[in-house]
C-alpha positions as CSV (number, residue, x, y, z in Angstrom):
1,X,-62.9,-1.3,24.8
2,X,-59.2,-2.7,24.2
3,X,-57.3,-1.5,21.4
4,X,-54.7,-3.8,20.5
5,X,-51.3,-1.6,19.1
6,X,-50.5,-3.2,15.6
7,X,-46.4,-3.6,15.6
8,X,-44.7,-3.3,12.2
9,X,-41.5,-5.2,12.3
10,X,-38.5,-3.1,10.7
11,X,-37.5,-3.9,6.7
12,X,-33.5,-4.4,7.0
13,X,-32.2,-4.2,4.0
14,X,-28.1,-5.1,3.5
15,X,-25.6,-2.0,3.4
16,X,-22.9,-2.8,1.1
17,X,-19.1,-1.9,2.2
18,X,-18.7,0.8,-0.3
19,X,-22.5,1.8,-0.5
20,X,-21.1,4.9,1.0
21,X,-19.4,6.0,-2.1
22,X,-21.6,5.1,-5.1
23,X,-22.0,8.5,-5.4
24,X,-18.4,9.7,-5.3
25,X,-17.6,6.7,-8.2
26,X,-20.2,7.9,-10.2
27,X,-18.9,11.5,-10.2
28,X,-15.7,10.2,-10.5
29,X,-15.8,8.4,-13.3
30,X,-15.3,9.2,-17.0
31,X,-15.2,8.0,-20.3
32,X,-11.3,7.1,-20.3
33,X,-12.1,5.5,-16.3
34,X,-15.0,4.1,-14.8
35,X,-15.8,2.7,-11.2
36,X,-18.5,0.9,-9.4
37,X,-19.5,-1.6,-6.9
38,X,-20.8,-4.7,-7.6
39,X,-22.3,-5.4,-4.1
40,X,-23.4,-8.9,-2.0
41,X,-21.3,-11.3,-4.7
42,X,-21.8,-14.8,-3.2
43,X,-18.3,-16.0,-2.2
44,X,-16.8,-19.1,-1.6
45,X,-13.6,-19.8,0.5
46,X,-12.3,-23.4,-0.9
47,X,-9.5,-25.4,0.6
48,X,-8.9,-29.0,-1.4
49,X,-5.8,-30.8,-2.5
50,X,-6.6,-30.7,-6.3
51,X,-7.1,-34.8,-7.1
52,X,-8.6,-35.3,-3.6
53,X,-12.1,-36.3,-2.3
54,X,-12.7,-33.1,-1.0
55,X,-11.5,-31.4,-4.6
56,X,-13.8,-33.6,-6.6
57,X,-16.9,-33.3,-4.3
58,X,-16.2,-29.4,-4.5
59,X,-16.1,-29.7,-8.7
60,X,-19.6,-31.5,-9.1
61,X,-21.2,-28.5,-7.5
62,X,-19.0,-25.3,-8.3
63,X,-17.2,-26.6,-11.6
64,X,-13.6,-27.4,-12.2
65,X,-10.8,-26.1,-10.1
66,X,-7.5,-24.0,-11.4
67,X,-4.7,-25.6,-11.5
68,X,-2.0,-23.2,-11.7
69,X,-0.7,-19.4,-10.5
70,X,-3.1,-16.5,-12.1
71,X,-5.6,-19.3,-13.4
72,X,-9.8,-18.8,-13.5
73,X,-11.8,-21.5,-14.5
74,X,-15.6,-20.3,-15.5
75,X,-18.5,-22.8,-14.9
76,X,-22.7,-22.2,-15.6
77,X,-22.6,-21.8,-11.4
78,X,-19.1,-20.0,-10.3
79,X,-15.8,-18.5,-11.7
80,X,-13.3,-19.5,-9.4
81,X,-9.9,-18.3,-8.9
82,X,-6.2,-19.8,-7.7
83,X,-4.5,-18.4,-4.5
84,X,-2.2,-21.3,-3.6
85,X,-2.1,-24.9,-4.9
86,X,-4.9,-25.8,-2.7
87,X,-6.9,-22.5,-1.8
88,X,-9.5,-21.0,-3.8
89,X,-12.3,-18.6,-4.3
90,X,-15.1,-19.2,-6.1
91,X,-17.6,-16.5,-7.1
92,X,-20.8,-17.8,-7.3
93,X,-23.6,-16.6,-10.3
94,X,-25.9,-17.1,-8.0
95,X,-27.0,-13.5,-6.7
96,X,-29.2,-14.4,-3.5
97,X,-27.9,-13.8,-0.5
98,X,-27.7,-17.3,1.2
99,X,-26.7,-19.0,-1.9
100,X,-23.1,-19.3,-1.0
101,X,-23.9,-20.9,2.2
102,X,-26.0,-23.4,0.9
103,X,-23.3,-24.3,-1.5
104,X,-20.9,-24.5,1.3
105,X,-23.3,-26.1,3.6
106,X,-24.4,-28.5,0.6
107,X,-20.6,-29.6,-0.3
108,X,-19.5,-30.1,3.5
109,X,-22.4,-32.6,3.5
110,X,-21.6,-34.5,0.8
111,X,-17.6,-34.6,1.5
112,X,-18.4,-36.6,4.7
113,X,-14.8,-37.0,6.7
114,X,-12.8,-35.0,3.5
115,X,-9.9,-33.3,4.1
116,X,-10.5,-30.1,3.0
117,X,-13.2,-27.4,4.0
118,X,-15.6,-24.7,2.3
119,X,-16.5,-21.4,3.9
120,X,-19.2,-18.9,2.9
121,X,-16.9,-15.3,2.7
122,X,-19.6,-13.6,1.1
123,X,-19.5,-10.8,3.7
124,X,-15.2,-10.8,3.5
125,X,-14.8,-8.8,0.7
126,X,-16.4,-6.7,-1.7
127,X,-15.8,-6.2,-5.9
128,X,-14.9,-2.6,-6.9
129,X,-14.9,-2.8,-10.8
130,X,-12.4,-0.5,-12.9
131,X,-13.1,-0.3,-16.2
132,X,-12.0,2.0,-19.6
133,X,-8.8,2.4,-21.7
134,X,-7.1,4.1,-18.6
135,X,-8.1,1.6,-16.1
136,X,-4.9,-0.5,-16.3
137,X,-2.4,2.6,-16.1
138,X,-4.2,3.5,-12.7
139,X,-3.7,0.4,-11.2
140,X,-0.3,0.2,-12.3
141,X,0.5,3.0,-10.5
142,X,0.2,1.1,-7.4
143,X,0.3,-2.8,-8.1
144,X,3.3,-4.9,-7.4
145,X,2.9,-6.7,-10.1
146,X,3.5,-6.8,-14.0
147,X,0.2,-6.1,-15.9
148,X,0.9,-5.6,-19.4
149,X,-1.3,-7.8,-21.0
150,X,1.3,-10.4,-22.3
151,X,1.8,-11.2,-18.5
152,X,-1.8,-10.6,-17.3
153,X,-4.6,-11.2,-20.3
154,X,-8.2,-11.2,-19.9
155,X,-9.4,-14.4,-17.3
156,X,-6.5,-14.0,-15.1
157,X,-6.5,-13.3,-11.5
158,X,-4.0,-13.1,-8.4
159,X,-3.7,-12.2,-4.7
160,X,-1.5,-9.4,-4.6
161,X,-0.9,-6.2,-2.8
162,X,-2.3,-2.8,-4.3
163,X,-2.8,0.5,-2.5
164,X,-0.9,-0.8,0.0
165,X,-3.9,-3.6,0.8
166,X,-4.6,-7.1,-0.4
167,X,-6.9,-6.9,-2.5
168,X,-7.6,-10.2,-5.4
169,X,-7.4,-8.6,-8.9
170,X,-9.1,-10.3,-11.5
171,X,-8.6,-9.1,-15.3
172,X,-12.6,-10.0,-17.0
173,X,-11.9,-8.0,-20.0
174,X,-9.5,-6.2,-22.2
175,X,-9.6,-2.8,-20.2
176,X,-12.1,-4.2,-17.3
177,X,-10.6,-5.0,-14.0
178,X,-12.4,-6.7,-10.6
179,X,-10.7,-5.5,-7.7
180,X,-12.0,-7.5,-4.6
181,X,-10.8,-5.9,-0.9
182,X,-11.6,-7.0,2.0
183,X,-14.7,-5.2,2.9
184,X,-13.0,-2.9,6.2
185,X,-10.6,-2.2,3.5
186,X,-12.7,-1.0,1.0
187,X,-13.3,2.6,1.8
188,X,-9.3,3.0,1.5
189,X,-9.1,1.4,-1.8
190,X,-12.2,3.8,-3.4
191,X,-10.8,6.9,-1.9
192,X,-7.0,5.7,-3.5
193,X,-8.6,4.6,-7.2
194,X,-10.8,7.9,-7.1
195,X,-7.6,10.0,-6.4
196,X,-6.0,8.6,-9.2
197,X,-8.4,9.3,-11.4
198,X,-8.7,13.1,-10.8
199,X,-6.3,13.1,-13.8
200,X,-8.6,11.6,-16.3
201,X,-12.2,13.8,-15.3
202,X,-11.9,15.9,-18.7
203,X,-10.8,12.9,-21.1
204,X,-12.6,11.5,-23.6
């Protein structure tokens, strides 16, 4: 009699950068500062001449593209953010896991000979969100740039150095912040946020 062996083929399931430390930005967080991860955001790397071919083949499927420093334009399928004149990164709605490179894959299609291109950076970075009434004196503690609200309102975002790594910082609300490292980076930028925090465990 032959027995046959049955094989069971291993469930993988994606680790997020900072999957590590849920736990420490749970116990980390208060009422006057909160922290989590928003893991596996689909990401789009966009590089168009605003006007062009490319640009307008990129629009029909993502939405409209910024047009100046610190802009975000919000569609019903990405929000999408200025880095340069022609470089952007959209952030797809879209939660599965291979939608940003069928977007990508979809809009190279379509924009034939272009100029331009559109990378799937899903797996580049990660979104640490900091949220509360103390949230914006923590980061200025260590951004390079001016964050009072009269310079950076709600729906603004910039590539800029903070904790000493480039991180994109994207304001979604009045005291809600989207921090978004690169993902070998993240660890660092969790253990610096967390550490500035310490200060705010027994408020509120």
């Amino acid at each position: 009699m032959t027995t046959t062996a049955e094989t069971t083929t291993p469930q993988l399931r994606p680790v997020s950068p900072a999957e590590h430390r849920h736990a420490d930005m749970a116990a980390g967080s208060s009422e006057a500062v909160r922290l989590r991860e928003i893991p596996f955001a689909q990401m789009l790397a966009i590089r168009a001449e605003p006007g062009s071919p490319m640009a307008a083949v990129v629009e029909a499927e993502v939405g409209r593209l910024p047009a100046a420093v610190k802009q975000v334009t919000v569609s019903e399928r990405a929000t999408t953010c200025w880095l340069s004149p022609d470089e952007f990164l959209a952030v797809l709605d879209d939660e599965s896991l291979t939608a940003a490179a069928e977007v990508a894959e979809t809009i190279m299609a379509h924009a034939g000979s272009a100029s331009g291109n559109v990378l799937d950076v899903s797996a580049n970075r990660t979104t640490l969100e900091l949220s509360g009434p103390a949230a914006r004196d923590i980061l200025e503690s260590s951004a390079t740039i001016d964050l009072h609200p009269r310079m950076f309102p709600a729906g603004t975002a910039v590539a800029t150095n903070f904790a000493q790594t480039q991180v994109i910082l994207h304001k979604t609300g009045e005291e809600t912040w989207r921090i978004l490292p690169r993902s070998s980076f993240a660890d660092s930028v969790v253990t610096w946020l967390l550490d500035a925090m310490e200060e705010y465990q027994n408020a509120g």
